[in-house]
C-alpha positions in Angstrom: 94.4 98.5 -145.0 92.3 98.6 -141.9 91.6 95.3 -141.8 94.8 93.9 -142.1 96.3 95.9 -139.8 93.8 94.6 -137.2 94.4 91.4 -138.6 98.2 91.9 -137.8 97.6 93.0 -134.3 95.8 90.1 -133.7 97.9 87.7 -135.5 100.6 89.1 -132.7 98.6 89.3 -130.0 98.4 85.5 -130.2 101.8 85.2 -129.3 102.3 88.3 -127.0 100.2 91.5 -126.1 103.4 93.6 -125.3 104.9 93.0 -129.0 101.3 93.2 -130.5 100.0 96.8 -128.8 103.3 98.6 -130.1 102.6 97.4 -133.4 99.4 98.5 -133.6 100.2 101.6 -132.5 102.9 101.7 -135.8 100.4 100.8 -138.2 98.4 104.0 -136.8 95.1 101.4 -135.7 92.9 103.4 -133.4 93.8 102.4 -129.9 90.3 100.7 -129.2 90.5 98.3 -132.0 94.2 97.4 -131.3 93.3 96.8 -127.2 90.5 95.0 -128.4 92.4 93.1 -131.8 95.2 91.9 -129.1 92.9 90.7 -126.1 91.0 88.5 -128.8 94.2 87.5 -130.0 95.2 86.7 -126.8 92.4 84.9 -126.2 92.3 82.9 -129.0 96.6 81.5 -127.7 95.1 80.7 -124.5 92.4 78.6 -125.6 94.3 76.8 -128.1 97.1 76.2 -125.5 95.1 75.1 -122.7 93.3 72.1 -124.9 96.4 71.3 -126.5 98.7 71.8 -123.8 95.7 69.5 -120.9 96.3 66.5 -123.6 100.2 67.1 -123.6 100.6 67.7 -119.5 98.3 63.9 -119.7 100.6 61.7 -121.9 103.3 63.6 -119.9 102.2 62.4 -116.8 101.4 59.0 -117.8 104.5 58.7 -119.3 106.7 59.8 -116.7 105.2 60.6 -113.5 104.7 63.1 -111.2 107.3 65.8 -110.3 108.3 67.3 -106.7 107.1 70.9 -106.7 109.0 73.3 -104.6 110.5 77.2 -104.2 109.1 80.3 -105.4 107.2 79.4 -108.1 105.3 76.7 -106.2 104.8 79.3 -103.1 103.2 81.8 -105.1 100.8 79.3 -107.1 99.9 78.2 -103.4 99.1 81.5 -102.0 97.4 83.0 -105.1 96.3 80.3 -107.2 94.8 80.5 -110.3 93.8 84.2 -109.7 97.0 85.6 -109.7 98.4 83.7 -112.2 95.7 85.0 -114.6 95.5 88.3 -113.7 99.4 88.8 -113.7 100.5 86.6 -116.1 99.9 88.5 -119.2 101.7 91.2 -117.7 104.6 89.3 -116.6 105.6 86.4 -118.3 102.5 86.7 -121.6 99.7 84.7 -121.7 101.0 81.6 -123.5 103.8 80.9 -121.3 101.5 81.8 -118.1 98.7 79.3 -119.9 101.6 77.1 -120.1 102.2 77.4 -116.4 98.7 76.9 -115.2 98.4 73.9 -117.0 101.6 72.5 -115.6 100.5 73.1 -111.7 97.1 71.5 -112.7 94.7 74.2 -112.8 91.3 73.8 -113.3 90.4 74.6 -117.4 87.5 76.4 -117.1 88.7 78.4 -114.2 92.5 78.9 -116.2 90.3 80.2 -119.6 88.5 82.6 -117.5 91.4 84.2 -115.4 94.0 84.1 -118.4 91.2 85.5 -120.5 90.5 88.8 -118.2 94.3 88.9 -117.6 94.7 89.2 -121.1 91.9 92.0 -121.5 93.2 94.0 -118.6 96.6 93.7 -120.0 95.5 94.7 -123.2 93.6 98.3 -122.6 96.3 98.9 -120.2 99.0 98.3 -122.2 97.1 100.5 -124.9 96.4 102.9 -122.7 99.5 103.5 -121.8 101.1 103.4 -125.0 98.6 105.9 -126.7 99.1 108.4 -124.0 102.9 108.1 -124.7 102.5 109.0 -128.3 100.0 111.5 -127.2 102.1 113.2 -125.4 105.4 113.0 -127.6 103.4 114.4 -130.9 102.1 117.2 -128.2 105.5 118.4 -127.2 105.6 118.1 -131.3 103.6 121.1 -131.7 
Protein backbone atom coordinates (compact mmCIF):
# COMPACT_ATOMS: atom_id res chain seq x y z
CA UNK A 1 0.00 0.00 0.00
CA UNK A 2 3.05 2.07 0.62
CA UNK A 3 4.22 1.87 -2.58
CA UNK A 4 1.41 2.93 -4.35
CA UNK A 5 0.61 5.62 -2.40
CA UNK A 6 4.12 6.98 -3.17
CA UNK A 7 3.50 6.02 -6.54
CA UNK A 8 0.28 8.20 -6.46
CA UNK A 9 2.09 11.21 -5.01
CA UNK A 10 4.33 11.06 -7.66
CA UNK A 11 2.03 10.32 -10.47
CA UNK A 12 0.54 13.95 -9.16
CA UNK A 13 3.34 15.60 -8.52
CA UNK A 14 3.96 15.40 -12.26
CA UNK A 15 1.31 17.57 -12.94
CA UNK A 16 1.33 19.84 -9.71
CA UNK A 17 3.09 19.81 -6.31
CA UNK A 18 0.19 21.73 -4.52
CA UNK A 19 -2.49 18.92 -5.54
CA UNK A 20 0.12 16.13 -5.05
CA UNK A 21 1.46 17.13 -1.19
CA UNK A 22 -2.25 17.24 0.09
CA UNK A 23 -2.72 13.93 -1.25
CA UNK A 24 -0.10 12.42 0.24
CA UNK A 25 -0.87 13.73 3.28
CA UNK A 26 -4.54 11.82 2.85
CA UNK A 27 -3.11 8.59 2.01
CA UNK A 28 -1.21 9.06 5.52
CA UNK A 29 2.56 8.81 3.42
CA UNK A 30 5.25 9.96 5.84
CA UNK A 31 5.88 13.57 5.00
CA UNK A 32 9.58 12.80 3.85
CA UNK A 33 8.66 10.39 1.20
CA UNK A 34 5.70 12.48 -0.04
CA UNK A 35 8.18 15.95 -0.23
CA UNK A 36 10.49 13.72 -1.83
CA UNK A 37 7.74 11.39 -4.14
CA UNK A 38 6.39 14.98 -5.47
CA UNK A 39 9.86 16.84 -6.14
CA UNK A 40 10.81 13.71 -8.28
CA UNK A 41 7.55 13.86 -9.80
CA UNK A 42 8.03 17.26 -10.41
CA UNK A 43 11.13 16.63 -11.88
CA UNK A 44 10.37 14.11 -14.03
CA UNK A 45 7.19 17.02 -15.87
CA UNK A 46 9.92 19.32 -16.19
CA UNK A 47 12.20 17.33 -18.06
CA UNK A 48 9.72 15.80 -20.22
CA UNK A 49 8.34 19.31 -20.96
CA UNK A 50 11.42 21.08 -21.64
CA UNK A 51 12.57 18.39 -24.53
CA UNK A 52 9.24 18.21 -25.79
CA UNK A 53 8.21 21.58 -25.45
CA UNK A 54 12.35 23.13 -27.13
CA UNK A 55 11.17 20.86 -30.35
CA UNK A 56 7.54 22.46 -30.30
CA UNK A 57 8.74 26.33 -29.45
CA UNK A 58 11.27 25.29 -32.86
CA UNK A 59 8.57 24.23 -35.49
CA UNK A 60 6.65 27.13 -33.87
CA UNK A 61 9.07 29.57 -34.66
CA UNK A 62 9.85 28.44 -38.04
CA UNK A 63 6.52 28.25 -38.74
CA UNK A 64 5.38 31.54 -37.76
CA UNK A 65 7.87 33.79 -36.58
CA UNK A 66 8.88 35.72 -33.84
CA UNK A 67 6.49 37.53 -31.41
CA UNK A 68 6.79 41.23 -29.81
CA UNK A 69 7.38 40.68 -26.09
CA UNK A 70 6.15 43.30 -23.87
CA UNK A 71 4.35 44.19 -20.15
CA UNK A 72 4.79 42.47 -16.93
CA UNK A 73 5.54 39.29 -17.78
CA UNK A 74 8.40 40.27 -20.09
CA UNK A 75 9.69 42.93 -17.27
CA UNK A 76 10.06 40.33 -14.79
CA UNK A 77 11.78 37.65 -17.09
CA UNK A 78 14.23 40.63 -17.73
CA UNK A 79 14.96 41.57 -14.29
CA UNK A 80 15.15 38.01 -12.81
CA UNK A 81 15.70 35.69 -15.57
CA UNK A 82 15.75 32.29 -15.37
CA UNK A 83 16.44 32.31 -11.55
CA UNK A 84 13.31 33.63 -10.57
CA UNK A 85 11.30 31.92 -12.80
CA UNK A 86 12.63 28.61 -11.35
CA UNK A 87 12.75 29.33 -7.96
CA UNK A 88 9.14 30.86 -7.99
CA UNK A 89 7.50 29.10 -10.44
CA UNK A 90 6.53 26.04 -8.74
CA UNK A 91 5.11 28.06 -6.11
CA UNK A 92 3.18 30.30 -8.29
CA UNK A 93 2.01 29.15 -11.38
CA UNK A 94 3.44 24.93 -10.98
CA UNK A 95 6.27 23.69 -12.59
CA UNK A 96 4.80 22.62 -15.96
CA UNK A 97 3.20 25.78 -16.83
CA UNK A 98 6.45 27.74 -15.43
CA UNK A 99 8.64 25.10 -17.77
CA UNK A 100 6.26 26.04 -20.29
CA UNK A 101 7.06 29.68 -19.82
CA UNK A 102 10.79 29.41 -19.74
CA UNK A 103 10.84 27.71 -22.85
CA UNK A 104 8.61 30.25 -24.48
CA UNK A 105 11.07 33.35 -23.52
CA UNK A 106 13.99 31.11 -24.73
CA UNK A 107 15.77 30.01 -21.78
CA UNK A 108 18.71 28.22 -21.84
CA UNK A 109 17.82 24.16 -21.19
CA UNK A 110 20.29 23.20 -19.04
CA UNK A 111 20.12 26.25 -16.99
CA UNK A 112 15.82 26.01 -17.10
CA UNK A 113 16.29 21.97 -15.80
CA UNK A 114 18.42 23.07 -13.02
CA UNK A 115 16.35 26.14 -11.67
CA UNK A 116 12.85 24.41 -12.26
CA UNK A 117 14.37 21.41 -10.75
CA UNK A 118 15.42 23.17 -7.15
CA UNK A 119 12.21 25.23 -7.51
CA UNK A 120 10.37 22.16 -7.48
CA UNK A 121 12.41 20.61 -4.46
CA UNK A 122 12.11 23.79 -2.37
CA UNK A 123 8.44 23.86 -3.27
CA UNK A 124 8.11 20.47 -2.33
CA UNK A 125 9.54 20.26 1.49
CA UNK A 126 7.93 23.51 1.98
CA UNK A 127 4.76 22.78 0.93
CA UNK A 128 5.18 19.47 3.08
CA UNK A 129 6.27 21.18 5.69
CA UNK A 130 3.77 23.27 6.03
CA UNK A 131 1.07 20.90 5.47
CA UNK A 132 2.34 18.32 8.11
CA UNK A 133 2.56 20.99 10.76
CA UNK A 134 -1.13 21.83 9.93
CA UNK A 135 -2.27 18.39 10.59
CA UNK A 136 0.06 18.40 13.49
CA UNK A 137 -1.42 20.84 14.98
CA UNK A 138 -5.24 20.15 14.27
CA UNK A 139 -4.85 16.29 15.72
CA UNK A 140 -3.07 18.15 18.77
CA UNK A 141 -5.92 20.44 19.60
CA UNK A 142 -7.62 16.74 19.03
CA UNK A 143 -6.38 15.47 22.26
Amino acid sequence: MEFLSLLVVFGIGTVELWAAVPAGLALRVHPVAISLAAALGAIVGIVVIVFTGERVRDWLLRRFGGAQRAGRLDRLWTRYGVIGLGLCAPLLVGAPLGTVLGISFGAPTDRLLLWMSLGAVLCSAGLTLAGAMGLYGFESLGR
